[in-house]
C-alpha positions as CSV (number, residue, x, y, z in Angstrom):
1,X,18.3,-82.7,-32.3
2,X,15.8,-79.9,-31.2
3,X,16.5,-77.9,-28.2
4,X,13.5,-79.1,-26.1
5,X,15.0,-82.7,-27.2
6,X,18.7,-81.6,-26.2
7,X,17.0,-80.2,-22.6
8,X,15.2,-83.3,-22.3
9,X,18.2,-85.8,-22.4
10,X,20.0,-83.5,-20.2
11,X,17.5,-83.9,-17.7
12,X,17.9,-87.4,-17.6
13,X,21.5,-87.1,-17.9
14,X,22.0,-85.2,-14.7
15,X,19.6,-87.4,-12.9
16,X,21.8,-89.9,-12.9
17,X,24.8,-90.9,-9.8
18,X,28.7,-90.0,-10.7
19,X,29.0,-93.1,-12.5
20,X,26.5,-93.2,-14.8
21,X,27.1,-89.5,-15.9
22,X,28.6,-89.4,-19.3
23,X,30.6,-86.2,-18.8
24,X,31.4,-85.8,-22.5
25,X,27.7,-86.5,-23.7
26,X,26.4,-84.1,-21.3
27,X,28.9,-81.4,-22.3
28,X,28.1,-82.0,-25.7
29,X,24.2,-82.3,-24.8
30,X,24.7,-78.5,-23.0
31,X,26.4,-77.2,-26.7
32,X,23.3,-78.8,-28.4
33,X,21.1,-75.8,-27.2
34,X,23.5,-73.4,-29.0
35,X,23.7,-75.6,-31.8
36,X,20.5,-77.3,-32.6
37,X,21.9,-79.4,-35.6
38,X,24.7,-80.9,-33.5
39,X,25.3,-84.2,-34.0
40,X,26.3,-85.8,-30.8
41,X,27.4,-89.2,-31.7
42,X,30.0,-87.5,-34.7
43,X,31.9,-85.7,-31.4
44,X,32.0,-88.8,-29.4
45,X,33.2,-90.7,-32.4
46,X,36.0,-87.9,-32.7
47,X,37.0,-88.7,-29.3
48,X,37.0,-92.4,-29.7
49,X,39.5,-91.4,-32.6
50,X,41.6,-89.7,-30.4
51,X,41.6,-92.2,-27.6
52,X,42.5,-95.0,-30.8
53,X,45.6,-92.3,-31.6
54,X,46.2,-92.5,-28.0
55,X,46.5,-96.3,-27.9
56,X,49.1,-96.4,-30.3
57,X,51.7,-94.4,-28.3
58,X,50.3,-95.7,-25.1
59,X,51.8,-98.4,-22.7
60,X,49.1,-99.6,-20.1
61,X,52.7,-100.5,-18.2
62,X,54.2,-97.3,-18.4
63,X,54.8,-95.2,-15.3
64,X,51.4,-92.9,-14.8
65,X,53.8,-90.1,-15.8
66,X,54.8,-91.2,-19.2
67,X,51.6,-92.0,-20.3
68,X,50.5,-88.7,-19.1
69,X,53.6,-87.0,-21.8
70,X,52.5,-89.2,-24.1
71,X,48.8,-88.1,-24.1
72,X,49.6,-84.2,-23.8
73,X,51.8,-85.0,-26.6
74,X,50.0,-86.1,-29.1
75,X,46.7,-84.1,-27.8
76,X,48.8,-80.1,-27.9
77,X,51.5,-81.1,-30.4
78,X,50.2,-83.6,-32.9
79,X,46.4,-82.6,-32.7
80,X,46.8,-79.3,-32.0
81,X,44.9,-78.4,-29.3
82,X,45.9,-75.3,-27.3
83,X,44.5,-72.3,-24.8
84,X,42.4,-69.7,-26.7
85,X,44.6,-66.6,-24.9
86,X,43.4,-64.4,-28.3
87,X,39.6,-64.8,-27.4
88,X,39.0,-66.1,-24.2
89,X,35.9,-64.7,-23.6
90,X,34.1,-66.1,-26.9
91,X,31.5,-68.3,-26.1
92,X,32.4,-71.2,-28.3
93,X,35.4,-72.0,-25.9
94,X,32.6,-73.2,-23.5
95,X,31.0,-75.7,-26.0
96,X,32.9,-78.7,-26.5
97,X,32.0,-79.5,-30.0
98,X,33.6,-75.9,-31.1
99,X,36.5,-76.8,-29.1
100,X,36.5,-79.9,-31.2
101,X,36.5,-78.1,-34.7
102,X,38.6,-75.4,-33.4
103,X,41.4,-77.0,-31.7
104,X,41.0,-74.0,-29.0
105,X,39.3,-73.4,-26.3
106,X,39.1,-72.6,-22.2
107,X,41.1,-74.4,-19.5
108,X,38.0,-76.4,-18.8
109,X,36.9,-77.8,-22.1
110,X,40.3,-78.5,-22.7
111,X,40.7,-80.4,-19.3
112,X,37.1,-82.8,-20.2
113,X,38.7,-83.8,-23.4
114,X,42.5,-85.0,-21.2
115,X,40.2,-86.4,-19.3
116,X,37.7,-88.5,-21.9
117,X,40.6,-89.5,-24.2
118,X,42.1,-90.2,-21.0
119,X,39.4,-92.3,-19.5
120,X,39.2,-94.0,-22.5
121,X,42.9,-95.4,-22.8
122,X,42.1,-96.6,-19.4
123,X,44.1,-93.7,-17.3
124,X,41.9,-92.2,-14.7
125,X,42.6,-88.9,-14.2
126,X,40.3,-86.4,-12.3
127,X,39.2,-83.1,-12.5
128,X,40.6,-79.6,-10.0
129,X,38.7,-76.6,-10.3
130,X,41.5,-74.6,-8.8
131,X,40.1,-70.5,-8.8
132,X,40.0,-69.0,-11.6
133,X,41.8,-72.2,-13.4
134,X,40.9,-75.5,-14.2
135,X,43.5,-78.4,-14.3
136,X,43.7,-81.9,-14.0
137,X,45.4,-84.9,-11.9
138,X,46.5,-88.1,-11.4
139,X,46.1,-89.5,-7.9
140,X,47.0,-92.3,-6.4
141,X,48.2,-93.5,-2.5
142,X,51.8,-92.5,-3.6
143,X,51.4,-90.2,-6.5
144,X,49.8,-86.8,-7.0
145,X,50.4,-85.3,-10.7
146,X,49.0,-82.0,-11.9
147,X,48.4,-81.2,-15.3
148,X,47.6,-78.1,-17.0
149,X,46.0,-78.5,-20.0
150,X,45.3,-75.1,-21.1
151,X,49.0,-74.6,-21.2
152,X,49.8,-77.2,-23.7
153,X,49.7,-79.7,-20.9
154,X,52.8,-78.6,-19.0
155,X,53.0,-80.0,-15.1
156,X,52.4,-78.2,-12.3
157,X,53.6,-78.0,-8.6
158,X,51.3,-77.0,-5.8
159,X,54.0,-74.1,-5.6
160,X,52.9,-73.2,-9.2
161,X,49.6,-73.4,-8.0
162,X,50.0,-71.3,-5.3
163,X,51.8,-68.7,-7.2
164,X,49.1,-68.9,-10.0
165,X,46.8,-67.8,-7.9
166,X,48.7,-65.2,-6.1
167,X,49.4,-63.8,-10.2
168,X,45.2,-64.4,-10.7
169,X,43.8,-62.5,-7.8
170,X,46.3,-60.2,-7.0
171,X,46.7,-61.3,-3.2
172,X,43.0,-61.2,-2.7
173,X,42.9,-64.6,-1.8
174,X,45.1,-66.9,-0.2
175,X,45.9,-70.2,-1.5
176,X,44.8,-73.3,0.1
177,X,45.5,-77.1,-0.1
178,X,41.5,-77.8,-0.4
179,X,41.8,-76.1,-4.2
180,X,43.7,-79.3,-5.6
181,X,41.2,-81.4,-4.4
182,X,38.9,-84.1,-7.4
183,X,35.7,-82.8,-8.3
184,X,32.4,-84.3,-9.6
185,X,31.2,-84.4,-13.1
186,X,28.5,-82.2,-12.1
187,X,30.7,-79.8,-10.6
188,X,32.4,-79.9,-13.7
189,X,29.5,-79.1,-15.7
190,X,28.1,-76.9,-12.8
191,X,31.2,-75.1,-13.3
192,X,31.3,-75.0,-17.8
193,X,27.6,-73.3,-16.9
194,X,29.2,-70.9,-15.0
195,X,31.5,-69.5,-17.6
196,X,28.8,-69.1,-19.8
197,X,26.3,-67.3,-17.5
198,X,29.0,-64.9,-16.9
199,X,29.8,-64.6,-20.4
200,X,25.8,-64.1,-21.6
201,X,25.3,-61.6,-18.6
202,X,28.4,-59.5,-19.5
203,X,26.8,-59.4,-23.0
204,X,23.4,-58.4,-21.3
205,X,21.9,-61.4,-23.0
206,X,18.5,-62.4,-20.8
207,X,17.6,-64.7,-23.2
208,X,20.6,-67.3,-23.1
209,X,21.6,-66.2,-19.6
210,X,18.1,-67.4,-18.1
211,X,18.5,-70.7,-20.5
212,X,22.3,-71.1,-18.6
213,X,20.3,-70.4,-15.5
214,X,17.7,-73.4,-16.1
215,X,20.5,-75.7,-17.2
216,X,22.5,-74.9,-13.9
217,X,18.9,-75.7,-11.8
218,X,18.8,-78.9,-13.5
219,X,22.3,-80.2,-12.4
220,X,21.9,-78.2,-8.7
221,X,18.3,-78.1,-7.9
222,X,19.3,-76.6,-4.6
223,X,21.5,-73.8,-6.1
224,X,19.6,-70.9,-3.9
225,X,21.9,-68.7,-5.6
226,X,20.7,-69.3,-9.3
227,X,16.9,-69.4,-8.2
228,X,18.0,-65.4,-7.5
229,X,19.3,-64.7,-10.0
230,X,16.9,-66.8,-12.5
231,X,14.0,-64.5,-10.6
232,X,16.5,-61.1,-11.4
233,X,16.6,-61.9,-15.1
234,X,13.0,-62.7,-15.2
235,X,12.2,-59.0,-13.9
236,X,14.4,-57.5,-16.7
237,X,12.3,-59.8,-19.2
238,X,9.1,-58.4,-17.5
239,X,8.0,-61.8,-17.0
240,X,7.1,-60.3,-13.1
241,X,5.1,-62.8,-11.7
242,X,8.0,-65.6,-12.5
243,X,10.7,-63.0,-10.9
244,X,8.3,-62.9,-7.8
245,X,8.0,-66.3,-7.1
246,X,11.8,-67.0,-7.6
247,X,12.6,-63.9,-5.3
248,X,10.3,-65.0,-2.7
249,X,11.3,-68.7,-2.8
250,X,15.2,-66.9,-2.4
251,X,14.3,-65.5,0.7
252,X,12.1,-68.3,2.0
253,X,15.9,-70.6,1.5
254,X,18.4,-68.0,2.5
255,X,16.4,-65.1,4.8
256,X,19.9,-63.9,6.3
257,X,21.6,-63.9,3.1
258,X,23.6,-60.3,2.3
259,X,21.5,-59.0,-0.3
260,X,18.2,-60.1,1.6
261,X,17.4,-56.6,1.9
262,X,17.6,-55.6,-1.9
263,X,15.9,-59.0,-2.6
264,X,13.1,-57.4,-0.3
265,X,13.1,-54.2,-2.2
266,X,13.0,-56.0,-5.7
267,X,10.0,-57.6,-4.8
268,X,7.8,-55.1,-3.5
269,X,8.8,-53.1,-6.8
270,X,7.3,-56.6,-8.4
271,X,3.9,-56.2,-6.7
272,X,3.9,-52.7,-7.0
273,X,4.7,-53.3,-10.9
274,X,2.0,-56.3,-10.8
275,X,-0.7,-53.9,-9.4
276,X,-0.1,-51.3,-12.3
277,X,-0.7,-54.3,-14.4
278,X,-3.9,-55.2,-13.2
C-alpha cells in the first residue's frame, strides 16, 4: 500500500459515524504512512488470532470481571504484551503494527488492542483518556471497571486514578470525575495523533510533524488549533504562502485566542518575507 493510497482510505475511514469506524483498521491505516509495505489485513488477522485464543478461556456467562482477568491474562502473561517504560518516547509505540511485532508499546496502543480482542469476544469495553494516561472500562447500569493496560492490566479505583494523576502533574491539576468518562474512536485516534505530533516536533521533524498534522485535520476538520500549528510548521518549511493562509484562517476562527497577538506578528513577517520574494 502506497502512502497516498494509505491517506486515501483514511479519509474515507474517518468519514464514517462511530459505528462504522473500524478503530483497529484505521490505527493500522495511520501506521501505513510510516510503513508503506504494511500489510493491513496480516495485523487484523493477528488480532482475530488473539480474539480465537481469547475464546478458549472465555465464558460469555462469566461475571464481566472474570472475563476481563481472563483477557489481561492471556494478553500481558501468555502473549506477552507489556508497557514500553525503557523507550517510551520511540515512535513505534504509537503504530499499532510495531506494537504488534514488539509485544510493547504506549498505554494507548496497548488499550485499542484490550479493546479489539475485546470487542471481538463479544465484551464491550470502552475507551478513558484519563490525562496523561489512557485506560479502559467496562460500564454498565451497575458496574463500572477500570483497567489499565499499560500496567499489565491491573485494576484500577477512581482513588488510583485520582492519585495517578496527582503523581503525573505534580498537583498542577486537580482530578475530576469527567476524566473517566467513554470516548470516541476518533478521539481515540485524535488522541494516538497526538502522541506522535509531540514526538516528531520534539525531534524537530517538519516533515512528519505536518503529515501528523494533516492526519489530525482529517479526523477534526474543525481542530482550529492544528490549522495553527499546520500554518507554524509550514513557515519553518518556507512554504510561506501555505503558513499565511493557515495563520489567517487561525485568526479568522479564534480572533481572541491567547497567542492572537504572536499569530499577528507571524504573519506580517510572512508578507514581509513574501514581498522579499517577489
Amino acid at each position: 500500500m502506497t502512502r497516498g493510497e494509505a491517506r486515501a482510505q483514511l479519509t474515507d475511514m474517518v468519514s464514517r459515524d462511530e459505528k462504522r469506524l473500524e478503530l483497529d483498521q484505521t490505527a493500522l491505516l495511520i501506521a501505513a504512512e510510516e510503513y508503506p509495505n504494511l500489510e493491513i489485513k496480516k495485523y487484523l488477522d493477528k488480532l482475530d488470532s488473539f480474539a480465537h485464543q481469547a475464546r478458549e478461556l472465555d465464558d460469555r456467562n462469566a461475571e464481566p470481571l472474570e472475563r476481563i482477568m481472563w483477557l489481561s491474562d492471556l494478553l500481558f502473561n501468555d502473549l506477552g504484551f507489556r508497557g514500553n517504560v525503557e523507550n517510551y518516547s520511540d515512535a513505534r509505540n504509537s503504530f499499532l503494527n510495531d506494537v504488534i511485532d514488539r509485544r510493547t508499546g504506549i498505554p494507548i496502543t496497548l488499550s485499542v488492542i484490550f479493546l479489539e480482542v475485546a470487542r471481538r469476544i463479544g465484551l464491550k469495553l470502552f475507551g478513558v483518556g484519563m490525562p496523561g494516561h489512557f485506560i479502559v472500562k467496562y460500564a454498565d447500569d451497575d458496574l463500572e471497571i477500570l483497567i489499565d493496560p499499560f500496567n499489565g492490566g491491573r485494576l484500577l479505583s477512581e482513588e488510583r486514578c485520582r492519585e495517578m494523576i496527582e503523581q503525573m502533574y505534580g498537583g498542577t491539576m486537580s482530578f475530576h470525575p469527567s476524566f473517566l468518562d467513554a470516548v470516541t474512536k476518533k478521539q481515540i485516534l485524535t488522541r494516538m495523533l497526538l502522541n506522535l505530533k509531540g514526538i516528531y516536533a520534539r525531534a524537530m521533524d517538519n516533515h512528519k510533524t505536518l503529515s501528523v498534522i494533516e492526519r489530525l485535520l482529517l479526523v477534526d476538520p474543525d481542530a482550529v488549533a492544528e490549522i495553527r500549528d499546520r500554518g507554524l510548521v509550514y513557515f519553518s518549511l518556507e512554504r510561506y504562502a501555505q503558513a499565511q493562509e493557515d495563520l489567517e484562517e487561525y485568526l479568522r476562527r479564534a480572533p481572541k485566542s491567547e497567542d492572537a497577538k504572536e499569530i499577528k506578528e507571524r504573519i506580517k513577517e510572512l508578507r514581509q518575507r513574501q514581498a522579499q520574494l517577489n
